[in-house]
C-alpha positions in Angstrom: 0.0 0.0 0.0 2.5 2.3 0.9 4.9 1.5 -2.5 1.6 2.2 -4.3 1.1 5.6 -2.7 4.5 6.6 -3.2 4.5 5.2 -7.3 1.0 7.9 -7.5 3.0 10.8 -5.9 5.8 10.7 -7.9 3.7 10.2 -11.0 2.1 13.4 -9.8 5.2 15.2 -9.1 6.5 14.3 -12.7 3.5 15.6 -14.3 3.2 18.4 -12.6 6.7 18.9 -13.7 6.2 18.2 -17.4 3.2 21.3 -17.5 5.2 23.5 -16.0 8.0 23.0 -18.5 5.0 23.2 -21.1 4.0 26.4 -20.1 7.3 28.3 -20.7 7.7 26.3 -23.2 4.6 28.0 -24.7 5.3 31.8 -23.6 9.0 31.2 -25.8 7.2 30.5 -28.6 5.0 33.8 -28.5 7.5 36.0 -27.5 9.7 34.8 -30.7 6.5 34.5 -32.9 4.8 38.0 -32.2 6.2 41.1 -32.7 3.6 42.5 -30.6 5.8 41.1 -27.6 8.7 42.8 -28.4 9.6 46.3 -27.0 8.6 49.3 -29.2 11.4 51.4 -30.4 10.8 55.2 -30.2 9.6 56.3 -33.9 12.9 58.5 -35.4 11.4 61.7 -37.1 13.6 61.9 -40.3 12.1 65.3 -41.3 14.5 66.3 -38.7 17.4 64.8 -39.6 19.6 66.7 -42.1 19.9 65.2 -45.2 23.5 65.6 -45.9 26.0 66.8 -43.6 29.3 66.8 -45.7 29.5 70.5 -47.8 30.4 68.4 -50.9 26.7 67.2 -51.1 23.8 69.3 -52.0 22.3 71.5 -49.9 19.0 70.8 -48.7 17.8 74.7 -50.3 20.2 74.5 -53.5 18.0 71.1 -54.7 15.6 73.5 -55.4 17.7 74.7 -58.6 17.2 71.8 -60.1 14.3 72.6 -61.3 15.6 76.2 -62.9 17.9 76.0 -66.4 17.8 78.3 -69.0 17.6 76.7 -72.6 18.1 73.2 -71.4 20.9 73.9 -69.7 20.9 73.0 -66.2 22.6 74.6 -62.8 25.2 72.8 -61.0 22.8 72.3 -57.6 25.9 70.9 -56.0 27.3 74.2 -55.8 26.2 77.0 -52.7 27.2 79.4 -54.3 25.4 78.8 -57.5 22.1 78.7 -55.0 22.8 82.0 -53.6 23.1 83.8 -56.6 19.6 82.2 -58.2 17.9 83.3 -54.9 19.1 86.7 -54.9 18.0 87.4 -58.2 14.7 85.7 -57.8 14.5 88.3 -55.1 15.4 91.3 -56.9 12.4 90.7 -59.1 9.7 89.8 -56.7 6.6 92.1 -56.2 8.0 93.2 -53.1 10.8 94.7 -55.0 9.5 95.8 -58.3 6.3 97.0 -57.2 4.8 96.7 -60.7 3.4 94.4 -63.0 4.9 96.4 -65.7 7.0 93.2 -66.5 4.1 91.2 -67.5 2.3 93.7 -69.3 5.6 94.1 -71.3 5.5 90.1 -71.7 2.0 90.2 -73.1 3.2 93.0 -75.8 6.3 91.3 -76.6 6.0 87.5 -76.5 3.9 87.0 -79.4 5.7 89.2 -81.3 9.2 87.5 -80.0 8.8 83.8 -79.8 7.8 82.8 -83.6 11.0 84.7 -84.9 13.1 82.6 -82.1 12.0 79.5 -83.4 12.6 80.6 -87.2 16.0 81.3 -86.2 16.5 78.4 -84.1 17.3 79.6 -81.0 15.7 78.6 -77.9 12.5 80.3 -76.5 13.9 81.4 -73.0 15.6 84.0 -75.2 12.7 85.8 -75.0 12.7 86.8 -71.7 15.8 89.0 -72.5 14.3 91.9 -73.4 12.5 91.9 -70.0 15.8 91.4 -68.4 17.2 94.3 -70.2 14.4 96.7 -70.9 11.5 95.8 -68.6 11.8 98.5 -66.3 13.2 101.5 -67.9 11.2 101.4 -71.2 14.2 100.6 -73.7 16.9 103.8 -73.0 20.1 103.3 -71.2 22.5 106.5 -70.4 24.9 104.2 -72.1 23.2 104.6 -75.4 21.5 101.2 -75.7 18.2 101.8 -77.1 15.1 99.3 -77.7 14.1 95.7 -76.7 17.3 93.8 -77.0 19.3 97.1 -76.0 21.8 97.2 -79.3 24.2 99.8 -79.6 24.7 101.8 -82.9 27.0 100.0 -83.9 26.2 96.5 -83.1 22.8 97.5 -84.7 24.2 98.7 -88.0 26.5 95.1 -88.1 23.1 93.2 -88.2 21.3 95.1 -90.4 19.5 97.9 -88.6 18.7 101.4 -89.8 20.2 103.8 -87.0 20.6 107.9 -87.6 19.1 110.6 -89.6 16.2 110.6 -88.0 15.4 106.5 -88.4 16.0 103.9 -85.3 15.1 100.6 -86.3 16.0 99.1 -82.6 12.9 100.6 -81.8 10.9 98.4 -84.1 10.0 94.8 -82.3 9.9 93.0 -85.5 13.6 94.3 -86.9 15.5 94.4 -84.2 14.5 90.4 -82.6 15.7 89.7 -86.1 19.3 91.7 -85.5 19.2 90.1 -82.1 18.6 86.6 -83.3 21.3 86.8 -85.8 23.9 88.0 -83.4 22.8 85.3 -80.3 23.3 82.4 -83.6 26.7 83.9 -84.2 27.6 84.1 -80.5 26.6 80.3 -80.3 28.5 79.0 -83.0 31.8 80.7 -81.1 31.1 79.2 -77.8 28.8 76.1 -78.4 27.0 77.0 -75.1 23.5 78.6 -75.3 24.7 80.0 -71.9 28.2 81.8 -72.8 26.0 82.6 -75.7 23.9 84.8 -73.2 26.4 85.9 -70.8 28.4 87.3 -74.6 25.3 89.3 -75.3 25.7 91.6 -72.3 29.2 91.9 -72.1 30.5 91.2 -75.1 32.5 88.2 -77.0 35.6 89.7 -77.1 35.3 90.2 -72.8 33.9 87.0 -72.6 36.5 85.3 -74.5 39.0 86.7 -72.3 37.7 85.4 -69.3 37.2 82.3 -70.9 41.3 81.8 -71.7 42.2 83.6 -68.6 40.0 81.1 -65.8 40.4 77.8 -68.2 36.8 77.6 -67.4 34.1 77.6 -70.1 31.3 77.2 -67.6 29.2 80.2 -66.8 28.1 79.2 -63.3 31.8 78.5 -62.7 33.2 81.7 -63.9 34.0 84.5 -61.9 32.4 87.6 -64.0 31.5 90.4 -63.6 28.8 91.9 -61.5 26.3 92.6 -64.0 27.3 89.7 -66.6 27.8 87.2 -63.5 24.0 88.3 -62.2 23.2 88.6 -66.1 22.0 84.6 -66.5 20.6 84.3 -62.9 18.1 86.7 -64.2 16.9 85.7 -67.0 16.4 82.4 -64.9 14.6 84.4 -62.5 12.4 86.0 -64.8 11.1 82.8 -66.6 10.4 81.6 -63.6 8.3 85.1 -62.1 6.6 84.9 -65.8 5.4 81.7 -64.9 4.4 81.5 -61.7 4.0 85.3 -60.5 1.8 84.1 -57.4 4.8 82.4 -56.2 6.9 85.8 -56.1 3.4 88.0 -54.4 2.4 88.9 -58.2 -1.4 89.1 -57.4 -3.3 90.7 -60.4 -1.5 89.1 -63.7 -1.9 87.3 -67.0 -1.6 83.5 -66.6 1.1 81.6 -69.0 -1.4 80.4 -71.2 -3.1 83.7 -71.9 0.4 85.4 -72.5 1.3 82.8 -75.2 -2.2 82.6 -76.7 -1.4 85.0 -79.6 1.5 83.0 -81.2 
């Protein structure tokens, strides 16, 4: 009797082993199986966390550029300085600054005008935002003598086929001088192969240009040290296609939309 008793008590003991081992044998597997379990990691906000933090990458602000060129040819965004240029300029022509929307009233007159003789020529259409650049504001008349849209001098006018003295100033006449104008930017972009350099010649000249050119081994315009004016001169015609088409972006409030500019060509 007493070897029975103690053969059911240590069956019991046994069992009651064998669950117990079940049991944590049980809470293992649901601690590895669900995630749930596990301890939650604080969330990271990454919106917070700078991008890049070596000053070879891009800047977070100078990305931005990437979406600015001017006739297919794009900024380096890598560069700072590059960025800071773009911005000032886009500032310069802001309502804030220009307190007028003279410049888009001049776009309405001079687009449709402007843009089918570009394309006859060839040369790109963000072209046409160089009169606006250099007579937007002050009507066409420089103290330096410059006179009309594309601002010739006599001389350069006469070279490209313009009527200037005795009482006759064809730089005054749209339609002649974008012609003149066209045929000197084709010229100036045969000599550099860079619609760009092309630009930057029109304001200060091949000759100065070409100098600059040999004298920095650099035949990049955002890598060239200009300057003032011709260094700025790119920048903003870059930041006048962009106030042209979207003026609500730079506090432009009563305007012409794009499509209503271009919708005489």
């Amino acid at each position: 009797m007493t070897k029975r008793h103690l053969i059911t008590c240590s069956v019991m003991v046994v069992l009651v082993i064998i669950s117990t081992l079940n049991i944590y044998s049980v809470k293992g597997s649901k601690t590895d199986a669900d995630p749930v379990a596990k301890p939650l990691v604080t969330a990271v906000d990454y919106t917070s966390v700078p991008l890049f933090t070596s000053a070879k990458l891009v800047p977070t602000k100078a990305a931005a550029t990437a979406d600015y060129s001017f006739a297919n040819e794009a900024l380096p965004v890598n560069d700072a300085g590059v960025n800071r240029r773009l911005q000032r300029s886009l500032q310069k022509h802001n309502y804030r600054n220009v307190h007028s929307n003279i410049l888009q009233t001049k776009a309405f007159q001079w687009f449709p005008i402007i843009e089918p003789i570009l394309r006859a020529y060839g040369i790109p259409e963000d072209f046409k935002y160089i009169p606006l650049v250099e007579a937007g504001l002050d009507g066409g008349f420089s103290s330096k003598g410059a006179r009309g849209i594309w601002q010739f001098m006599p001389g350069t006018a006469r070279t490209y086929g313009l009527k200037v003295g005795h009482g006759i100033d064809e730089r005054l006449n749209v339609h002649k001088s974008t012609i003149a104008a066209c045929k000197y930017i084709k010229e100036l972009y045969v000599q550099f192969n860079s619609w760009t350099l092309a630009a930057a010649a029109y304001n200060n000249g091949e000759i100065k240009l070409q100098h600059a050119i040999n004298k920095q081994n650099e035949d990049n315009y955002f890598l060239m040290h200009l300057n003032s004016e011709t260094g700025a001169y790119v920048y903003n015609l870059i930041a006048m296609k962009q106030i042209i088409n979207t003026p609500e972006k730079y506090g432009y409030k009563a305007y012409l939309k794009p499509s209503e500019l271009f919708a005489f060509n």
